[in-house]
The first five atom37 places (N, CA, C, CB, O) and aatype in JSON, in Angstrom:
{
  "aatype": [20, 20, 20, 20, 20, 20, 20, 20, 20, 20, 20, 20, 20, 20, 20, 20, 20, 20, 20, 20, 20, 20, 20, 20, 20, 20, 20, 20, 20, 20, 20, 20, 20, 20, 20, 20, 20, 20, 20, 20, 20, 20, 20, 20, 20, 20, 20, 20, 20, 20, 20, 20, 20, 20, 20, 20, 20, 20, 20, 20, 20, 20, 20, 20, 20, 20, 20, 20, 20, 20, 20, 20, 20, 20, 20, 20, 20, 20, 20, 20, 20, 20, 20],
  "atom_mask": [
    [1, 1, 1, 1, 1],
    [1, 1, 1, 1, 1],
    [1, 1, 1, 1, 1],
    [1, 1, 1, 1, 1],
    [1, 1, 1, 1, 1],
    [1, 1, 1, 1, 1],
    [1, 1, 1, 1, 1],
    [1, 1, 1, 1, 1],
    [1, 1, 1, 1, 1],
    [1, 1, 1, 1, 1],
    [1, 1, 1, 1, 1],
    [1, 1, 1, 1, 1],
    [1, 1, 1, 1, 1],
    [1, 1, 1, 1, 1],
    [1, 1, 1, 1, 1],
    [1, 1, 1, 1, 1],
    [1, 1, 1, 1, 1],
    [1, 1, 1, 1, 1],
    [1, 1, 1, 1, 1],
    [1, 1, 1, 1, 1],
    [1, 1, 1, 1, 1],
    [1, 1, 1, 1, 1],
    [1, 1, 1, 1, 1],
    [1, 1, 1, 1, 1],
    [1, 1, 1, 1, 1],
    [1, 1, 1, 1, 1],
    [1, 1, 1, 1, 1],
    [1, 1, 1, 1, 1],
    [1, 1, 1, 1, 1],
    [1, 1, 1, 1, 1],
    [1, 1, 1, 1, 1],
    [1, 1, 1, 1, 1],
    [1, 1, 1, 1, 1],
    [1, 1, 1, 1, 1],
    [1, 1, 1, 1, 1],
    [1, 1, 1, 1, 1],
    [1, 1, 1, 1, 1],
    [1, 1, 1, 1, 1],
    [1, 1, 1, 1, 1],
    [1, 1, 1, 1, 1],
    [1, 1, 1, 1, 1],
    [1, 1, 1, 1, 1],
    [1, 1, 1, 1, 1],
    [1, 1, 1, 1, 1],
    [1, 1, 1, 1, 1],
    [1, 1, 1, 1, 1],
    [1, 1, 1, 1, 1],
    [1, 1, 1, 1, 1],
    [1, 1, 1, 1, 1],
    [1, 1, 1, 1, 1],
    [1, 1, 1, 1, 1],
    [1, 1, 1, 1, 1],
    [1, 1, 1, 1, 1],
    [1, 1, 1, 1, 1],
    [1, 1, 1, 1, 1],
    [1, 1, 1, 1, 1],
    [1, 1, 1, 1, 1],
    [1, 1, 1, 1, 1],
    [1, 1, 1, 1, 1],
    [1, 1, 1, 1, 1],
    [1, 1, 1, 1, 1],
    [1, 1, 1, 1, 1],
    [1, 1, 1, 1, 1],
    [1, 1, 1, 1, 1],
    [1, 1, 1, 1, 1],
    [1, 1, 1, 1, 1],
    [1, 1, 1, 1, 1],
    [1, 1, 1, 1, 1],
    [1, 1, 1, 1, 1],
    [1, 1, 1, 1, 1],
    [1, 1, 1, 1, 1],
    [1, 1, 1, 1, 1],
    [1, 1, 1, 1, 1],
    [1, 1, 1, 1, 1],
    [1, 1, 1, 1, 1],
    [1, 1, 1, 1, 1],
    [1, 1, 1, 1, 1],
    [1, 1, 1, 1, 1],
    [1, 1, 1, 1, 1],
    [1, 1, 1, 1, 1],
    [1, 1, 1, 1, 1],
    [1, 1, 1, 1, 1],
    [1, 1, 1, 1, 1]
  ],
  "atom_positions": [
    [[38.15, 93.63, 27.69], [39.2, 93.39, 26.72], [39.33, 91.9, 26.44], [40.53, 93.97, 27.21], [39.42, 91.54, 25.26]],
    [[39.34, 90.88, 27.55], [39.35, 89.42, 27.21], [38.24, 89.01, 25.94], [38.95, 88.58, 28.66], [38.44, 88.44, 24.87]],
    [[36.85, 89.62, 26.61], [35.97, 88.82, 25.74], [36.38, 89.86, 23.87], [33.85, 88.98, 26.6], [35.73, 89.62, 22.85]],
    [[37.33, 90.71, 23.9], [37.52, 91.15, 22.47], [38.33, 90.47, 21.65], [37.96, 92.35, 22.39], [38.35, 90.36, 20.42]],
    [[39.46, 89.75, 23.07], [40.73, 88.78, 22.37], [39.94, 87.62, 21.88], [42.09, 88.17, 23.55], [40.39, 87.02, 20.91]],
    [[38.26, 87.02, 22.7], [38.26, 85.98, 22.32], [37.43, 86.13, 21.27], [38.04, 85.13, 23.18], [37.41, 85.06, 20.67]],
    [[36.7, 86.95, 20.74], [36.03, 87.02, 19.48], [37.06, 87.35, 18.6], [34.88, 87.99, 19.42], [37.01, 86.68, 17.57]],
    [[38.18, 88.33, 18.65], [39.4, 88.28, 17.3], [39.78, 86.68, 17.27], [41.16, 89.4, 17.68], [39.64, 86.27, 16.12]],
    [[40.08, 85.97, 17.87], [40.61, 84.9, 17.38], [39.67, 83.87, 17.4], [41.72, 84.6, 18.01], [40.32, 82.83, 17.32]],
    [[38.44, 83.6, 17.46], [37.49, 83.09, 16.81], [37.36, 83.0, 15.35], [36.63, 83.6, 17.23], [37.09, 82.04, 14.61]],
    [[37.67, 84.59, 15.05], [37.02, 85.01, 13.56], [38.55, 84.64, 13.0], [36.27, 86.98, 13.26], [38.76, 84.01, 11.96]],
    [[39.66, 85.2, 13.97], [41.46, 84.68, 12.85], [41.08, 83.24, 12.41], [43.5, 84.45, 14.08], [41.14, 82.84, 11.25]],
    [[40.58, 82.34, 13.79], [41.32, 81.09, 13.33], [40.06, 80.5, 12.7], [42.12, 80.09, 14.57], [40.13, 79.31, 12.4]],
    [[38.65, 81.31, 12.39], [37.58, 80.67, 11.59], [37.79, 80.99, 10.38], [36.26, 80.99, 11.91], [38.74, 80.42, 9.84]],
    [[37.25, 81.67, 9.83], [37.09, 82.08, 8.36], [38.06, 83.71, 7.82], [35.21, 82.32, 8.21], [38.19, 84.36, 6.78]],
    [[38.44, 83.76, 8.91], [39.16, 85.3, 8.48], [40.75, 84.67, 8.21], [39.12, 86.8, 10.09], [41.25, 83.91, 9.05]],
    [[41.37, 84.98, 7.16], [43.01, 85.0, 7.38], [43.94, 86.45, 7.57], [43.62, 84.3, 6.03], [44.82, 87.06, 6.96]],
    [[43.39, 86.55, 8.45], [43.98, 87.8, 9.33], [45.28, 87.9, 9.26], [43.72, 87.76, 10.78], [45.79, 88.88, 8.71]],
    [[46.16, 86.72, 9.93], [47.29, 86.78, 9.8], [48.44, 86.62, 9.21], [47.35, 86.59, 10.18], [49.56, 87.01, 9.53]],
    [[47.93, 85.79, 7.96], [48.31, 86.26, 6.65], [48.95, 87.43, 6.32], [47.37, 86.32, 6.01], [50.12, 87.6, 5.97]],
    [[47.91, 88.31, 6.49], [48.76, 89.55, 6.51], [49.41, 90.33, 6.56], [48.86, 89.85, 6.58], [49.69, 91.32, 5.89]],
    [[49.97, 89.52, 8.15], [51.01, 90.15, 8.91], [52.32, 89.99, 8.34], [51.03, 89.66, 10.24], [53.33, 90.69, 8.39]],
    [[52.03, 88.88, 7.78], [53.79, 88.02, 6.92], [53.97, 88.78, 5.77], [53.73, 86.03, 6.18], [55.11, 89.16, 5.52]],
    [[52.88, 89.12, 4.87], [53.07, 90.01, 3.52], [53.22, 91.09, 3.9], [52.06, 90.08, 2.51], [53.81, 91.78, 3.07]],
    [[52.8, 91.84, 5.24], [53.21, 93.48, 5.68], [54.52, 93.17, 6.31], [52.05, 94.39, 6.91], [55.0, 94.18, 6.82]],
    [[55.12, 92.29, 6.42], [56.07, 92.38, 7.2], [57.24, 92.18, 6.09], [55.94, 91.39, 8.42], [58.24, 92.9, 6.15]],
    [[57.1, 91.25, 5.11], [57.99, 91.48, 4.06], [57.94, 92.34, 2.7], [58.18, 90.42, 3.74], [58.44, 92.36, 1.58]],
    [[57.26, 92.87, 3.3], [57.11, 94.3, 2.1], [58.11, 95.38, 2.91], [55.05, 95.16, 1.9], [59.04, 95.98, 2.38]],
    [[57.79, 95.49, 4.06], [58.41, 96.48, 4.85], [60.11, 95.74, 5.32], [57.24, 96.82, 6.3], [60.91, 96.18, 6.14]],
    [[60.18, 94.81, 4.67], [61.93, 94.08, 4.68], [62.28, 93.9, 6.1], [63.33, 95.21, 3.96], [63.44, 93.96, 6.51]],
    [[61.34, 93.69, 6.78], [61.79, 93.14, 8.36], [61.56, 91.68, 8.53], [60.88, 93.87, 9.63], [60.8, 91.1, 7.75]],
    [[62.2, 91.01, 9.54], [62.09, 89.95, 9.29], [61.05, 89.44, 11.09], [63.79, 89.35, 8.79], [60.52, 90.24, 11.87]],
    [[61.1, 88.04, 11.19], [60.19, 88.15, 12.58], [60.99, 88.63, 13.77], [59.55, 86.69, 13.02], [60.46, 89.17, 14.74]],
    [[62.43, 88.38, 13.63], [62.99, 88.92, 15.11], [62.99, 90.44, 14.94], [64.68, 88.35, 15.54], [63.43, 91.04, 15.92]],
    [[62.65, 91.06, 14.05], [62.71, 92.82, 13.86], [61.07, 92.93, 14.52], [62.94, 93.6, 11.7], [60.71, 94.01, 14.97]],
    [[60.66, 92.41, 14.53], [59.16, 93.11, 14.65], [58.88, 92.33, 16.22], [57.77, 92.59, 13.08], [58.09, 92.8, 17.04]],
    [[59.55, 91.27, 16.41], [59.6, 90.84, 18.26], [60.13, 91.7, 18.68], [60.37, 89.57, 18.93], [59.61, 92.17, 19.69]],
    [[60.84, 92.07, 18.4], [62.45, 93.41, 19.36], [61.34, 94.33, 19.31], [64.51, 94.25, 18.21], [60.84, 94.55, 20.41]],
    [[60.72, 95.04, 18.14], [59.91, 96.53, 18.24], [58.98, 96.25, 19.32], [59.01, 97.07, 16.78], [58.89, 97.11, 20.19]],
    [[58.13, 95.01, 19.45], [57.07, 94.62, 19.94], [57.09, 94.22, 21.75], [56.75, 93.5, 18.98], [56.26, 94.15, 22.65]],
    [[58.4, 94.06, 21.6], [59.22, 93.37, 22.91], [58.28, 91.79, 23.01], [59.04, 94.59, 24.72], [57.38, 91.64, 23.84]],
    [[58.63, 90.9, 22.17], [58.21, 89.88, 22.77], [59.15, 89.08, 22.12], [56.79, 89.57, 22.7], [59.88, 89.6, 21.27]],
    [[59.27, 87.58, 22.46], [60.18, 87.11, 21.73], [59.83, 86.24, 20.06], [60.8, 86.29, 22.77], [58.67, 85.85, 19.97]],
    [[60.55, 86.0, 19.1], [60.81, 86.01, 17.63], [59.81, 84.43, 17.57], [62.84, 86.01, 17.06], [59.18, 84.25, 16.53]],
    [[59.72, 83.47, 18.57], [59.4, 82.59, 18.59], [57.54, 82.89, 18.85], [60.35, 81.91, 19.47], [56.65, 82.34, 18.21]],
    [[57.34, 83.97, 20.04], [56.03, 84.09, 20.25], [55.54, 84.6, 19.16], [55.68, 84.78, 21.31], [54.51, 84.05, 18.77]],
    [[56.02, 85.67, 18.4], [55.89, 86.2, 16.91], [55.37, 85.42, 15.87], [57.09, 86.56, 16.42], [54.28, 85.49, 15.31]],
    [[56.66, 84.38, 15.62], [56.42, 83.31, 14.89], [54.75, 82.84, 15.16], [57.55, 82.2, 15.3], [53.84, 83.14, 14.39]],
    [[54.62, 82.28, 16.08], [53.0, 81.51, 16.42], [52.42, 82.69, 16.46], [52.64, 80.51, 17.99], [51.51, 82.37, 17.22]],
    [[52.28, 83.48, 16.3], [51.1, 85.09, 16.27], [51.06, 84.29, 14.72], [51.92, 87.5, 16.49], [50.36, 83.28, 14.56]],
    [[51.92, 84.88, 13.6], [51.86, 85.16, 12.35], [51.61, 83.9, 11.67], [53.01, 85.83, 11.93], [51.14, 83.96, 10.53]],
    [[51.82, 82.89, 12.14], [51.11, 81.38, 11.64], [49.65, 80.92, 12.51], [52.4, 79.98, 11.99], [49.07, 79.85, 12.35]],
    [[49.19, 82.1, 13.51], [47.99, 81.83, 13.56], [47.97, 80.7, 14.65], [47.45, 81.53, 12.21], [46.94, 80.03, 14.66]],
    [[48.78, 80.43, 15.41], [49.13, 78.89, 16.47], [49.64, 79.58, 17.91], [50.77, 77.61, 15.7], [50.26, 78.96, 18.77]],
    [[49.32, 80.81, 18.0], [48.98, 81.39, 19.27], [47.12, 81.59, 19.51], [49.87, 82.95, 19.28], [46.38, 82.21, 18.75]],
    [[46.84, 81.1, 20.36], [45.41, 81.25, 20.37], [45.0, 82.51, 21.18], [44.76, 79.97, 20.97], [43.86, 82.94, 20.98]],
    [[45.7, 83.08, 21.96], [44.93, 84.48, 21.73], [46.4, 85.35, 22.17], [43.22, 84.8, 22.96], [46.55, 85.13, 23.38]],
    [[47.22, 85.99, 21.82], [48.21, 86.59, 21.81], [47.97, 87.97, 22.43], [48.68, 86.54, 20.59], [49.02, 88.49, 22.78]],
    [[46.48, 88.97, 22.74], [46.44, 90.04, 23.19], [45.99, 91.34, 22.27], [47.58, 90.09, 23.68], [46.52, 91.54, 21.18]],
    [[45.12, 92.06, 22.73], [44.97, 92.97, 22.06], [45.71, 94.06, 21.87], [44.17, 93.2, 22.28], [45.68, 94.8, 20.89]],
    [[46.34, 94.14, 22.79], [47.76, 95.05, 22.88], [48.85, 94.93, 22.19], [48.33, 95.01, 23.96], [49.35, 95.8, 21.49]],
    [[49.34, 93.56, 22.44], [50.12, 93.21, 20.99], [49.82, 93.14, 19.75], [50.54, 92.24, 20.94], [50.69, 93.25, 18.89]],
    [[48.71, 92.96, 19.48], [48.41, 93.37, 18.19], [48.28, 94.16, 17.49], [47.88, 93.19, 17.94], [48.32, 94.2, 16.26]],
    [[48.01, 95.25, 18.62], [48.09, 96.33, 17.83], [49.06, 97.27, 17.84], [47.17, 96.89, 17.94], [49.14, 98.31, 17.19]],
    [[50.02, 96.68, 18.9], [51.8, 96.97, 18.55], [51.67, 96.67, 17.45], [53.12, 96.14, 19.23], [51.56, 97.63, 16.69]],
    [[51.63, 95.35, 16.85], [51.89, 94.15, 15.33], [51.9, 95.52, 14.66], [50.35, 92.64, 14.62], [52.83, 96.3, 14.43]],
    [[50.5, 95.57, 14.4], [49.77, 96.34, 13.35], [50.31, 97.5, 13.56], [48.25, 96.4, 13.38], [50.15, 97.92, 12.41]],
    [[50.88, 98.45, 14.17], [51.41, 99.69, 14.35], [52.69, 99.59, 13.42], [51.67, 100.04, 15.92], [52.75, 100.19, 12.34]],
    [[53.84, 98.7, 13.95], [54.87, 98.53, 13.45], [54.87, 98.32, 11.91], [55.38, 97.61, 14.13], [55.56, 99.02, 11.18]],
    [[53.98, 97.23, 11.39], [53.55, 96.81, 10.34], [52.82, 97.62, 9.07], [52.89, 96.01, 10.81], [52.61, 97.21, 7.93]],
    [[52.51, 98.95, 9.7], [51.89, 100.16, 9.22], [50.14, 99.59, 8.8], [52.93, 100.82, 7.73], [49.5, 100.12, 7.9]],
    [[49.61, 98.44, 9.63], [48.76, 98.1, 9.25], [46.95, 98.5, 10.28], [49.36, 96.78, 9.03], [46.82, 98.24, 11.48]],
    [[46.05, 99.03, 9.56], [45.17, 99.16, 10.35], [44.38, 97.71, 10.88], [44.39, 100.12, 9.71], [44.08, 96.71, 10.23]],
    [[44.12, 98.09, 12.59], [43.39, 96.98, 12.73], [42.15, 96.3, 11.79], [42.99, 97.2, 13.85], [42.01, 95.09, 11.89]],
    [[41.85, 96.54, 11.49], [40.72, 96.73, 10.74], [41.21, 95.81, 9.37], [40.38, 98.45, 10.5], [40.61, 94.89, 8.81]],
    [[42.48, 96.4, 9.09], [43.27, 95.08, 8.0], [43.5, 93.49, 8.33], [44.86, 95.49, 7.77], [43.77, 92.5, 7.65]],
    [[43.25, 93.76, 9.76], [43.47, 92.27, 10.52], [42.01, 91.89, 10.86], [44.5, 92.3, 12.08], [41.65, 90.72, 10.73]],
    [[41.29, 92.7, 11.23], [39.8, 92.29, 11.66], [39.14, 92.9, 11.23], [39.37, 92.27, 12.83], [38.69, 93.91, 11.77]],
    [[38.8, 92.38, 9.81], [38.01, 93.29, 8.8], [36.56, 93.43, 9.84], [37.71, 92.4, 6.95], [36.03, 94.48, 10.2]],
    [[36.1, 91.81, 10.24], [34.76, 91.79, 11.07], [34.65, 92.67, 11.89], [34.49, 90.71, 11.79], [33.51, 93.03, 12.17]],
    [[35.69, 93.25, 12.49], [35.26, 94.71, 13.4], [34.8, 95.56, 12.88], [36.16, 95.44, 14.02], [34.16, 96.39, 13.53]],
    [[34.92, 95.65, 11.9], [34.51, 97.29, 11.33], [32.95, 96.88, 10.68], [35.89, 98.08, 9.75], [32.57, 96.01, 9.89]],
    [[32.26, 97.99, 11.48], [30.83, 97.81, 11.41], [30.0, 98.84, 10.22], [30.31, 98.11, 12.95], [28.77, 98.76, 10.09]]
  ]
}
């Protein structure tokens, strides 16, 4: 699982804007970042640095809390996974 966190955030913080995403799924769906820390259980601040991309590897688990909550497939975040 480590070496998966460290190739997702290779590709977030290279050429992919992955997390981008997360901010336009998150205000489409009218939540704000402390709504999606509380679902996620982490705090609004660790959130914050997920969704600006300034957490350097945040977890694969949480992310795909993110992406659950967010109604978003991984795959919307790491297009490069999908083979």
């Amino acid at each position: 699982m480590k070496r998966v966190n460290e190739i997702c955030y290779t590709k977030l913080m290279g050429r992919n804007n992955g997390w981008k995403k997360l901010k336009k799924a998150r205000k489409v769906l009218g939540l704000r970042q402390a709504d999606v820390a509380a679902k996620v259980g982490i705090t609004s601040n660790y959130y914050s640095m997920i969704e600006r991309g300034k957490m350097e590897n945040p977890g694969a688990k949480i992310v795909a809390r993110i992406a659950k909550i967010l109604k978003l497939k991984l795959s919307d975040i790491f297009p490069f996974l999908v083979r």
